[in-house]
C-alpha positions as CSV (number, residue, x, y, z in Angstrom):
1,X,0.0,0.0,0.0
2,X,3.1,2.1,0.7
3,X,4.9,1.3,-2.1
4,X,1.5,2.1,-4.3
5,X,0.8,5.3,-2.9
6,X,4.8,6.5,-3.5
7,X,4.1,5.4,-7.1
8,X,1.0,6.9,-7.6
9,X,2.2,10.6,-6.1
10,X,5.5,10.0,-8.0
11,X,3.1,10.0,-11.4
12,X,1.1,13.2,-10.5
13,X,4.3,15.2,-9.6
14,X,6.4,13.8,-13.0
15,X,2.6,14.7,-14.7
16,X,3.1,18.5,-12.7
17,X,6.5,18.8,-13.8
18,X,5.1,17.8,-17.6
19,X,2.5,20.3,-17.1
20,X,4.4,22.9,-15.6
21,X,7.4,22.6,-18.6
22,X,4.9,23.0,-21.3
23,X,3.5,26.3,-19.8
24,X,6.6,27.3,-19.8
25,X,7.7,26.4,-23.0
26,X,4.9,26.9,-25.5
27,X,4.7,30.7,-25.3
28,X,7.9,31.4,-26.0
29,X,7.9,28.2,-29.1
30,X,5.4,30.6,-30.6
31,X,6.5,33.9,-29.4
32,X,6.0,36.8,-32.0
33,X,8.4,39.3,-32.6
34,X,6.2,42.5,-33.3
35,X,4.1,44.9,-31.3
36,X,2.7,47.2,-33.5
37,X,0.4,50.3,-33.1
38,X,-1.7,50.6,-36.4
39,X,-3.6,53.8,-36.7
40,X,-5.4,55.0,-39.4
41,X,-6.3,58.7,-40.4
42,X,-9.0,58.6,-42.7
43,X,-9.9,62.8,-42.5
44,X,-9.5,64.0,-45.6
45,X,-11.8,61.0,-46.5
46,X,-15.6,62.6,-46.6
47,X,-19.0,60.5,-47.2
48,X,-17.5,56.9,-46.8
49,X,-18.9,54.8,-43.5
50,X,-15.9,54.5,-41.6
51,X,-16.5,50.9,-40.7
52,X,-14.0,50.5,-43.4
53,X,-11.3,51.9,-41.9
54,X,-12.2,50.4,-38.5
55,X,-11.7,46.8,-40.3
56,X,-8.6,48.0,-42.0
57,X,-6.9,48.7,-38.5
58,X,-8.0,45.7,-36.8
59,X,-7.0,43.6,-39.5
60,X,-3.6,45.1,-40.3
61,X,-2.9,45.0,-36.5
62,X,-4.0,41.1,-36.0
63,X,-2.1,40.1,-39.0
64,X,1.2,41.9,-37.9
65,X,1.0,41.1,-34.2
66,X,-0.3,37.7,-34.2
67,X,2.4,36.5,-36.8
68,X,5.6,34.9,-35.9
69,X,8.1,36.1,-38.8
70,X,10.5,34.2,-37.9
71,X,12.0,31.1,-36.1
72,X,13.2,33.3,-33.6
73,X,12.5,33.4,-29.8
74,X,10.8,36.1,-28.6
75,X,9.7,36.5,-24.9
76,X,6.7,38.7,-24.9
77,X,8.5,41.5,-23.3
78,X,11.3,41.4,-25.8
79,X,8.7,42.0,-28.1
80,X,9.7,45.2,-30.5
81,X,7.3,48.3,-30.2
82,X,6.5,49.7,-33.5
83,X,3.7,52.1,-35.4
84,X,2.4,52.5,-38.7
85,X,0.5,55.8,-38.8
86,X,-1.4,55.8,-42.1
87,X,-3.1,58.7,-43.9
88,X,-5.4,58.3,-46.6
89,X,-5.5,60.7,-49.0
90,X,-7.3,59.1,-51.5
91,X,-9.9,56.1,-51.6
92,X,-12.0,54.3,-54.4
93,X,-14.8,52.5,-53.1
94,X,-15.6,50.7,-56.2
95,X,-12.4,49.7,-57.1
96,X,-11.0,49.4,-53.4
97,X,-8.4,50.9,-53.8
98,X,-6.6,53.2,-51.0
99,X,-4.2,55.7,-51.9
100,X,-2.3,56.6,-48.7
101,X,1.1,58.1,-46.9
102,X,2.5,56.1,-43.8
103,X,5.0,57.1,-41.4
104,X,6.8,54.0,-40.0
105,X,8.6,53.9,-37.0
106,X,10.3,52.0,-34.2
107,X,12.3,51.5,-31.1
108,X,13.9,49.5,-28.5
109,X,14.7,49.8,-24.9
110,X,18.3,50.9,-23.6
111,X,19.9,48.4,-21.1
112,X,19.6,49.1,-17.6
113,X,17.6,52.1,-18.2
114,X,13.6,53.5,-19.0
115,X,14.7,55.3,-21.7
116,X,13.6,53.4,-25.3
117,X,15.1,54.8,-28.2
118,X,14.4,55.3,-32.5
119,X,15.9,52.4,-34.0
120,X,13.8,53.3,-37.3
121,X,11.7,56.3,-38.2
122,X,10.6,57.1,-42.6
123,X,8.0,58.1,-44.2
124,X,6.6,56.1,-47.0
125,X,4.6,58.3,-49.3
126,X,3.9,55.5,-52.0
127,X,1.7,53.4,-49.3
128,X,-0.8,52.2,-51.7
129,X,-3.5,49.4,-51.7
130,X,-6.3,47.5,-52.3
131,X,-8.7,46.4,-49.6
132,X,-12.2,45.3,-49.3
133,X,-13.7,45.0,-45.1
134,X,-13.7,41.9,-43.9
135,X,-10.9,40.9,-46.2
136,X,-8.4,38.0,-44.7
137,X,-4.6,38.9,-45.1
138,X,-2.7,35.6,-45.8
139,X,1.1,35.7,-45.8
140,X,2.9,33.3,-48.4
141,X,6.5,34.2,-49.2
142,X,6.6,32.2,-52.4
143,X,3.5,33.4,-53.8
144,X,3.4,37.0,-53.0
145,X,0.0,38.2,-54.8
146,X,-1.4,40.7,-52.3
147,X,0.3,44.2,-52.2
148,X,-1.2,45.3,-48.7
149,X,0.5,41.7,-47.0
150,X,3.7,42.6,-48.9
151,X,3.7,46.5,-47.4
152,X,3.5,44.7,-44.1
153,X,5.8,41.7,-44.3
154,X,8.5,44.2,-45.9
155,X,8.3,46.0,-42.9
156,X,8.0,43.4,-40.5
157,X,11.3,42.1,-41.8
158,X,13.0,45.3,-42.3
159,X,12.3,46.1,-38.5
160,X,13.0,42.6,-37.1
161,X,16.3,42.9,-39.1
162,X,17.2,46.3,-38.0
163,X,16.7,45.6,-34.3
164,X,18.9,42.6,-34.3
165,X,21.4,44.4,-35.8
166,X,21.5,46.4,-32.8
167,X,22.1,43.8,-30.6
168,X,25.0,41.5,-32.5
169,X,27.2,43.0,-36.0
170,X,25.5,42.0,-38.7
171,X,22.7,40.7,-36.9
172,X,19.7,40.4,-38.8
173,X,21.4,39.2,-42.1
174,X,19.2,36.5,-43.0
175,X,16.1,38.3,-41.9
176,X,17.2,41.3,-43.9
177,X,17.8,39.1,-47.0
178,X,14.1,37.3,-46.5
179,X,13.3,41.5,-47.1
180,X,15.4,41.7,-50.3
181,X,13.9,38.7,-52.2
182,X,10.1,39.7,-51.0
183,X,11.1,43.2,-52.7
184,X,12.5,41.4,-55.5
185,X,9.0,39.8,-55.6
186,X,6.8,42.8,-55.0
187,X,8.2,44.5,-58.0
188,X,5.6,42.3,-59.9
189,X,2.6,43.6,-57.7
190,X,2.2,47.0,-60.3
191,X,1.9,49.3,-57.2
192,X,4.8,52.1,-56.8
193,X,7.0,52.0,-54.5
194,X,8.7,48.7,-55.4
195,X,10.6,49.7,-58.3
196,X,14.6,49.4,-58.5
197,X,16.3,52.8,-59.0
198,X,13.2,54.7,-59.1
199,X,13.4,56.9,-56.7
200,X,16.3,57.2,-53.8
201,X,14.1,56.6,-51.0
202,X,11.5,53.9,-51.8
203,X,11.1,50.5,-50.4
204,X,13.8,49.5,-53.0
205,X,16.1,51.9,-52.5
206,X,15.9,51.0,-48.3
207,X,16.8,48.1,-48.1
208,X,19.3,47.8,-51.0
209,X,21.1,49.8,-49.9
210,X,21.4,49.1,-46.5
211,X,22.6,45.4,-48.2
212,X,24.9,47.4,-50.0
213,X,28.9,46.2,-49.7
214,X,29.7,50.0,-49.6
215,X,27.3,50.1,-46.9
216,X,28.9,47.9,-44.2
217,X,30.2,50.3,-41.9
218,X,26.5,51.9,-41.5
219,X,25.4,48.0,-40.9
220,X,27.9,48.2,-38.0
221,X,26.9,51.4,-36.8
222,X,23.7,50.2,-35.6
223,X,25.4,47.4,-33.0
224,X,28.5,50.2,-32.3
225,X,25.8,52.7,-31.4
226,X,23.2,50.9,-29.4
227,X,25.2,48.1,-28.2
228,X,28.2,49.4,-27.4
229,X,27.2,53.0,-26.9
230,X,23.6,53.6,-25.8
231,X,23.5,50.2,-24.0
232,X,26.6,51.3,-21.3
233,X,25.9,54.5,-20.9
234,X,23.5,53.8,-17.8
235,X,26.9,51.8,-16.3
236,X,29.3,54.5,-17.3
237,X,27.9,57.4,-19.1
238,X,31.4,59.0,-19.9
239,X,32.3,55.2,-21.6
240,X,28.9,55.0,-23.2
241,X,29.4,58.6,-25.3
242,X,32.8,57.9,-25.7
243,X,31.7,54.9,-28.3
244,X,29.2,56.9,-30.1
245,X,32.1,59.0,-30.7
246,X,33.8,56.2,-32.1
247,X,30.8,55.0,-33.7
248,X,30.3,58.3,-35.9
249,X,33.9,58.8,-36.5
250,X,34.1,55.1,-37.8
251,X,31.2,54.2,-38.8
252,X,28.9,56.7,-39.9
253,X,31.5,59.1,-41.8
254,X,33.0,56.2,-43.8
255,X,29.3,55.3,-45.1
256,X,28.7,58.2,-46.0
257,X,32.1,58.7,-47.8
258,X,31.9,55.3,-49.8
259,X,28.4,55.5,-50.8
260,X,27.7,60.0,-50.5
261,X,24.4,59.4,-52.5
262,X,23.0,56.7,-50.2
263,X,20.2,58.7,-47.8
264,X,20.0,56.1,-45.4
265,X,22.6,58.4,-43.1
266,X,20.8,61.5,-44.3
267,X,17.3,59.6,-42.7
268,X,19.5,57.8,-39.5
269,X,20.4,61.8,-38.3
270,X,16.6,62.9,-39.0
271,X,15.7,60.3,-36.2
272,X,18.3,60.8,-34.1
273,X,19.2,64.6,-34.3
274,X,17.6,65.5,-30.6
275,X,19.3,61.9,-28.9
276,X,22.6,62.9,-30.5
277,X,22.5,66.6,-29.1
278,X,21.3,65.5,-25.8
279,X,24.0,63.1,-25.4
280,X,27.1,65.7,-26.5
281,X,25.1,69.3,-24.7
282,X,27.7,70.4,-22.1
283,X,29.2,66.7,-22.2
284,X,33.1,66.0,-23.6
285,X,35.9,67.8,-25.0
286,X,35.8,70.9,-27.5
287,X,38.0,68.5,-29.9
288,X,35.2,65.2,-29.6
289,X,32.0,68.2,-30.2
290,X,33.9,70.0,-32.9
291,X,34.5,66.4,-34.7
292,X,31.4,65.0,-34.1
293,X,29.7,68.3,-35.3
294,X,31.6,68.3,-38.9
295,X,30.3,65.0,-39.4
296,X,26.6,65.0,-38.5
297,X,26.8,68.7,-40.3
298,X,28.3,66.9,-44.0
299,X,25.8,64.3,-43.9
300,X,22.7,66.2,-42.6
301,X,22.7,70.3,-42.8
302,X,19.1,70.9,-43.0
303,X,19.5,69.9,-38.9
304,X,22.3,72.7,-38.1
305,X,20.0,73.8,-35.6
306,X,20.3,70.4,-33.6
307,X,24.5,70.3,-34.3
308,X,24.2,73.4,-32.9
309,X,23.6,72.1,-29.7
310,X,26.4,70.0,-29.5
311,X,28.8,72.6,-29.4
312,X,27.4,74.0,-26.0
């Protein structure tokens, strides 16, 4: 009788412990990688029901958040915050088809800190589509037939690919490539925004060149900034700034100086213009300020304003 009731409370715990592992496990098996915002303006849009563009948000934002892009690992903490704020300019009921501008952008938390900072920030002004309510998005990588799925899966893998580039050089290669080919796809969708060397901004132009050879050293920018930069500076601020220095001196200026019509530096300062002067105002030598100044200024004059600062 002993011995049987050993065995039988030997089962229920190893059935517990069973129990308990799978809890454990499954959420992160199918953890996704995304937590986006999706908000739609719909203003300059008069005499349509907006139930429309209710559907549209609620779809876009179930299809991006409840997707796992990858094979990745993701607890649901480490999950990256980003938005998508759309405006429609322009929408044909009959032919469903929205004509809109998006501004994409997100972030990441710094280490040992509350502070979260831009990891990604554009505009997209050729955000065009077709949707019908109660439409189902469905994602297939080899048969890419839907533009509004490939807007969102190019984005989905540009971000993912980004934000592990911030955490380990190089990062988010293969991620980054999965964006490339689904470009490469798109191209056959016949909606703008798609095409190679047609404008030096668009979808294309992004991510090409950010795969660019030339454009290694503003690949490793993105780990020598956040990583080794940003990421310390809570431990030792002085240490933190003095590898952003290093960062921009390195990294940034020699992007810029073997590839000077690429605007991916051009759009990284944009975002990061107020961080950058809040990390240099009344902080390091006259010699690091002056040097850091020169380069942000070549690369990005229309922020003088913000370099200003940096010189205080």
């Amino acid at each position: 009788m002993k011995k049987s009731s050993v065995t039988i409370l030997g089962r229920i715990a190893a059935i517990a412990i069973t129990a308990m592992a799978l809890v454990c496990f499954c959420p992160q098996s199918h953890a996704q990688e995304l937590q986006a915002k999706i908000t739609i303006n719909h203003n300059q849009i008069q005499g349509t029901d907006k139930s429309v563009f209710d559907n549209l948000q609620q779809t876009l934002e179930q299809f991006v958040n409840d997707r796992q892009w990858t094979n990745l690992q993701f607890q649901k903490n480490e999950r990256i915050q980003c938005s998508f704020n759309i405006t429609v300019t322009k929408y044909d009921k009959s032919s469903n088809l929205f004509t809109c501008k998006a501004l994409i952008q997100a972030s990441r938390p710094v280490y040992n800190s509350a502070y979260t900072t831009t990891i990604y920030n554009n505009s997209d002004n050729e955000f065009t589509f077709e949707f019908a309510e109660f439409d189902q998005l469905e994602f297939n990588e080899e048969t890419l037939d839907n533009q509004l799925v490939a807007l969102f899966a190019y984005y989905a893998y540009l971000i993912i690919g980004i934000n592990l580039d911030t955490f380990a050089p190089m990062g988010g290669e293969d991620v980054l490539q999965r964006c490339m080919t689904l470009t490469n796809n798109a191209q056959n969708l016949n909606f703008p925004g798609w095409k190679s060397f047609d404008n030096d901004r668009n979808r294309f132009a992004i991510i090409n060149d950010y795969l660019d050879g030339g454009m290694a050293p503003f690949r490793q920018l993105q780990y020598d900034y956040y990583r080794k930069g940003l990421d310390e500076m809570a431990n030792n601020a002085e240490r933190g700034r003095t590898e952003i220095t290093t960062a921009i001196q390195e990294d940034l200026k020699k992007c810029h100086e073997d590839k000077p019509l690429s605007r991916l530096p051009q759009i990284w300062t944009d975002y990061k213009r107020d961080e950058l002067a809040n990390i240099y105002k009344g902080k390091g030598t006259q010699k690091e300020k002056e040097s850091v100044y020169e380069i942000l200024f070549s690369i990005n004059a229309a922020q003088s304003n913000a370099w200003n600062k940096i010189k205080q």
